[in-house]
N, C-alpha and C positions, 0 to 999 in steps of 0.2 A: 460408674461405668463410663467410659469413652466414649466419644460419638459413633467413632469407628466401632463400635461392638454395637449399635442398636442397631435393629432390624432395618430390613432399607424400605420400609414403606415410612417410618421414622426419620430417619435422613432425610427421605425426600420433602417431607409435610417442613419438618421444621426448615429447613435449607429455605425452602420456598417463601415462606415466611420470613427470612433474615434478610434474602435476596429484596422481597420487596420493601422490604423495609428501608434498605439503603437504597434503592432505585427510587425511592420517595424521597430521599434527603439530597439525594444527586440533583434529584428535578428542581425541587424545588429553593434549595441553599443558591445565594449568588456565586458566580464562577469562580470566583477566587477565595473564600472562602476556606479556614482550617478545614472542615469539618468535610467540607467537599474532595481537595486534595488528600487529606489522609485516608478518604475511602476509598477512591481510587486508589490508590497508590494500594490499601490491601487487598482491593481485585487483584489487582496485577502482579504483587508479588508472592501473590501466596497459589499459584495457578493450578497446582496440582491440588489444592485442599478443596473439602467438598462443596462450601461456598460459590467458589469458583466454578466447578465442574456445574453445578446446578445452573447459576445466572448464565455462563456460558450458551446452556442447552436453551433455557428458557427464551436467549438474544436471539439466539439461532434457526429454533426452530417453532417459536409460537406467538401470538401476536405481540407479546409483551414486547421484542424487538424492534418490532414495526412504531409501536408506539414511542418508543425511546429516542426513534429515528428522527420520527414525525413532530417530539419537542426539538430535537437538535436541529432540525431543517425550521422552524417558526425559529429560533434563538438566531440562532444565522443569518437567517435574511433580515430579521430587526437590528443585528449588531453590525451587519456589514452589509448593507444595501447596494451596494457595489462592487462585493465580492470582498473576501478579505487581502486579497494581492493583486497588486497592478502586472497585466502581461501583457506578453510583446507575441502574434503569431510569428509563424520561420515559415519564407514561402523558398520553395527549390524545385525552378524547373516545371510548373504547373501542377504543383502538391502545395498544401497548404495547411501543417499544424497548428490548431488553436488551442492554447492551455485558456481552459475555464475555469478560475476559483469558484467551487463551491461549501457551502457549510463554512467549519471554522479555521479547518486548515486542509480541504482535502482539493487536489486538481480532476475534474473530468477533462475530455478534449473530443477535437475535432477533428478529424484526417480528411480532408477536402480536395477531391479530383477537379481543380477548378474549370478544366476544359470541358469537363460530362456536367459540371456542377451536382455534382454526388458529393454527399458525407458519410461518415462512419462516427458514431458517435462511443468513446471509450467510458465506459464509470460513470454513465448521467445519476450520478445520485440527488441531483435537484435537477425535476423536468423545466421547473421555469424558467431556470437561467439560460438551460442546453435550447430549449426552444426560443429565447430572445436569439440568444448567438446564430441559431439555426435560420430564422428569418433577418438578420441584420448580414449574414451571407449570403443571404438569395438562392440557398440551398435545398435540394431534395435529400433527406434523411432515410437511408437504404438498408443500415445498419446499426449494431448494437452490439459492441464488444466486450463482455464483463468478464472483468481478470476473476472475481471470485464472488461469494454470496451475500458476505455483509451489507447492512443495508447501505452504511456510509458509502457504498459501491455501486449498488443496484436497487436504489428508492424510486429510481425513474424510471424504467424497467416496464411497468406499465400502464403509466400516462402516456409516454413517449410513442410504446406501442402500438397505443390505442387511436392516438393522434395521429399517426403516421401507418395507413392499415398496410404498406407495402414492405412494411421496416421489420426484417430480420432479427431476434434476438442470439446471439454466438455466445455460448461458454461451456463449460466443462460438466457432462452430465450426471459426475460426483458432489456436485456442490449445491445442488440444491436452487438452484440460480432463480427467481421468479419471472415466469413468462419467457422460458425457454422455449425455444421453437428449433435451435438447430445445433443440436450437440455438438464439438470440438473434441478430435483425442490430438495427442501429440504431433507435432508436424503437418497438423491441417493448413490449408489453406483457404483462403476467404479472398474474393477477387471483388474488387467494385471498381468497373472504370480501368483505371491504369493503376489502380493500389492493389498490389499482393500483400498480405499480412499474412504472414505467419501463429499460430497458437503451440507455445511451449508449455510442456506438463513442468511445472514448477511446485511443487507439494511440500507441503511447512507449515506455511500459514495455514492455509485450508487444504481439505482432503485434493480436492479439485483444482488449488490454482492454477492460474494459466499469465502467461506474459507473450504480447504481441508484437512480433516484430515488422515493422514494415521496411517491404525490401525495396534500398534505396536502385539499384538499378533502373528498372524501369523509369526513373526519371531522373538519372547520373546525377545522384546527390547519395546524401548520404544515409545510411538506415537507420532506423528511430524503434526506439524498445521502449512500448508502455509498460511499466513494468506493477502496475497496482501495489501490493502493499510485499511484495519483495522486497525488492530493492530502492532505497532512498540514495539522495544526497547524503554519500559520507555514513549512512546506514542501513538496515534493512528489518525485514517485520519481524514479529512476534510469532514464535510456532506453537501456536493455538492446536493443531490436527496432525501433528508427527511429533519426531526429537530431532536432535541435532544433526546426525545424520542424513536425516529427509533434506533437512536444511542446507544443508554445506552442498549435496549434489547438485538442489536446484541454481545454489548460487554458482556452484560448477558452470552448470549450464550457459548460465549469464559471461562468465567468467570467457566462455572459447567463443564471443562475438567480437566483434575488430574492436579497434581501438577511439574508431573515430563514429563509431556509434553512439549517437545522441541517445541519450537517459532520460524518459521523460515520467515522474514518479507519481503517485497515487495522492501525497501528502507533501506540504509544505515543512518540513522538518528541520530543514540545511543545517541555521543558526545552532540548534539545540547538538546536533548530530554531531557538528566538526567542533563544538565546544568537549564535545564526550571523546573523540578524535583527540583531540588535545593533550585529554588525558595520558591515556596508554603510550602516545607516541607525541613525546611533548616536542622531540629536535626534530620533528616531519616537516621541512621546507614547505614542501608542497601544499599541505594542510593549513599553515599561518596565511601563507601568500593567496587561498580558498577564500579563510576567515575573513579576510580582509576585503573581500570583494563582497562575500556574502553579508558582513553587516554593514557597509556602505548601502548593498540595494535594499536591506530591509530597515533601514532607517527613512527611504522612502515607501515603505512598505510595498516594494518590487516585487515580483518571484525571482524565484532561484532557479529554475527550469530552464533548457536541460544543462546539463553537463554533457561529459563525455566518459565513455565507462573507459577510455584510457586515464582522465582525470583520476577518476573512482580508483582505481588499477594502484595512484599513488596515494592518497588518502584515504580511503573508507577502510576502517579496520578488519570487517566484518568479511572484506574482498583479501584480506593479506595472512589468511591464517597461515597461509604457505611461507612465509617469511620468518626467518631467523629469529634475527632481533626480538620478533610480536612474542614466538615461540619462547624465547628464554624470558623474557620481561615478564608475562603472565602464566604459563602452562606448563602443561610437564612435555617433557622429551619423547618424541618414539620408545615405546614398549621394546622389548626385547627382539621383537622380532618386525621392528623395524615400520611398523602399522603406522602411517604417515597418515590416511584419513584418521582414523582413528584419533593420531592423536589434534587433527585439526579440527574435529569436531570436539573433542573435550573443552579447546580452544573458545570455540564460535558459541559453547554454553558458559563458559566464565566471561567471554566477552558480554555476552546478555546478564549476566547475572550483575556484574560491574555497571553496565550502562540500566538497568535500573534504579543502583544504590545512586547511580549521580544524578538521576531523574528526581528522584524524591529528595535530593537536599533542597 
């Protein structure tokens, strides 16, 4: 008999059982490691099978995730005592962006009204670092922006809060967020100081995600989109909590902000991203001329942050399902009747499906 034919009280015991099984060899295996890569690698491409769906629930919503977090944040700060990326703040006009590496390759930040001397703190998934950053600015911490629930997102969430008892928790009240205090729908606004930010429903990755735009006006510069685990460098995230559909609109979304909107992403990805880039669209000018800048700064172990989603516009794949060329190279043609989402979303799932096979070579 199939797994799929036992009873689900069956499923569930043993699943739970395999899950931790392998969350025991994840911890404890070194990171590089056969044994480690090849498990990963059958989380993640096996997403719809029961394994998956179990560990998924289990990250999500009970404390086994908290703890997974809580070895990755000790792994972290012992491997990279200094964050894993050297960054540069962008100050425009008395705003002032701080990308902060934390863990192994994720960015939180800082959006600092330097004349109120207010912050807004985006993704502190390590409270320690976001609190050095916070007192080496001489800043009051007002704020808490989380694009979605993971912990790699929201581990600091409430240290942060508890530290700071004036400090606001903002996110989407489909996701579950910890130490949520002030729910987000679509097109809210969040005011601290002279920073308007914006909260877009972006849904894919999680039920609930959200991406932040701050609007450059108010301080005639330019607008900045934290965009959590959407949208990367030359990439974009994993749809964990819809299909491809959910996905292509959110990226829609992202898709009708200007050109000279700065990108500032959840994860350190670039290198990996515009090598996968490469692939599908090997004569992309724009994408070699990226590469080339991108492994220059990660040979000094730089960030990559931001870009420009006009950039994005000419290399990230995942942004051009609209495009010809992508359309014939990998996909099928418009249906019959002409169904153009449709057929970019069939697109935006063989794109993922391809950028996994080149992950695990």
């Amino acid at each position: 008999m199939a797994w799929q034919d036992w009873p689900a009280a069956w499923q569930w015991v043993a699943g739970c059982w395999l899950f931790l099984v392998l969350v025991l060899v994840l911890l404890v295996s070194p990171r590089g490691c056969r044994a480690r890569r090849g498990l990963r690698g059958l989380l993640m491409a096996h997403s719809q099978q029961l394994l998956f769906r179990i560990g998924y629930s289990l990250y999500t919503r009970t404390w086994l995730g908290y703890l997974f977090y809580r070895q990755q944040l000790r792994r972290a700060r012992n491997r990279y005592p200094k964050g894993h990326s050297k960054t540069q703040p962008r100050l425009f006009n008395g705003v002032k962006v701080l990308p902060i590496p934390v863990l192994s390759d994720n960015y939180s930040y800082l959006i600092i009204d330097t004349q109120a001397q207010l912050a807004v703190a985006v993704d502190p998934s390590d409270p320690r670092a976001v609190q050095a950053s916070i007192e080496k600015e001489g800043v009051t911490l007002v704020a808490i922006l989380c694009t979605h629930k993971h912990w790699d997102h929201s581990g600091g969430n409430r240290d942060l809060s508890r530290r700071h008892r004036d400090c606001r928790v903002y996110g989407s009240p489909q996701d579950g967020i910890p130490y949520l205090t002030h729910p987000l729908c679509h097109q809210d606004v969040v005011s601290v100081g002279r920073l308007q930010i914006r909260a877009l429903a972006t849904p894919g990755h999680t039920q609930g995600h959200l991406v932040y735009l701050l609007d450059g006006e108010p301080y005639k510069g330019p607008s900045c989109l934290f965009s959590g685990d959407l949208l990367f460098l030359s990439g974009c995230g994993r749809t964990f909590e819809g299909n491809a559909e959910t996905m292509l609109s959110s990226l829609d979304t992202v898709l009708g902000l200007g050109d000279d909107t700065l990108l500032w992403p959840g994860h350190e990805y670039a290198e990996e991203n515009l090598g996968f880039a490469g692939v599908v669209e090997p004569d992309n000018l724009a994408r070699e001329r990226k590469m080339q800048w991108v492994q220059r700064q990660r040979l000094e172990r730089k960030g990559t942050c931001p870009s420009t989603l006009g950039e994005e516009r000419s290399y990230n794949p995942f942004l051009r399902t609209h495009c010809l060329a992508l359309q014939e190279a990998l996909g099928p043609g418009p249906g019959p009747t002409g169904d153009d989402d449709c057929s970019r979303a069939q697109l935006l799932e063989e794109l993922r499906r391809l950028k996994d096979m080149h992950k695990s070579k």
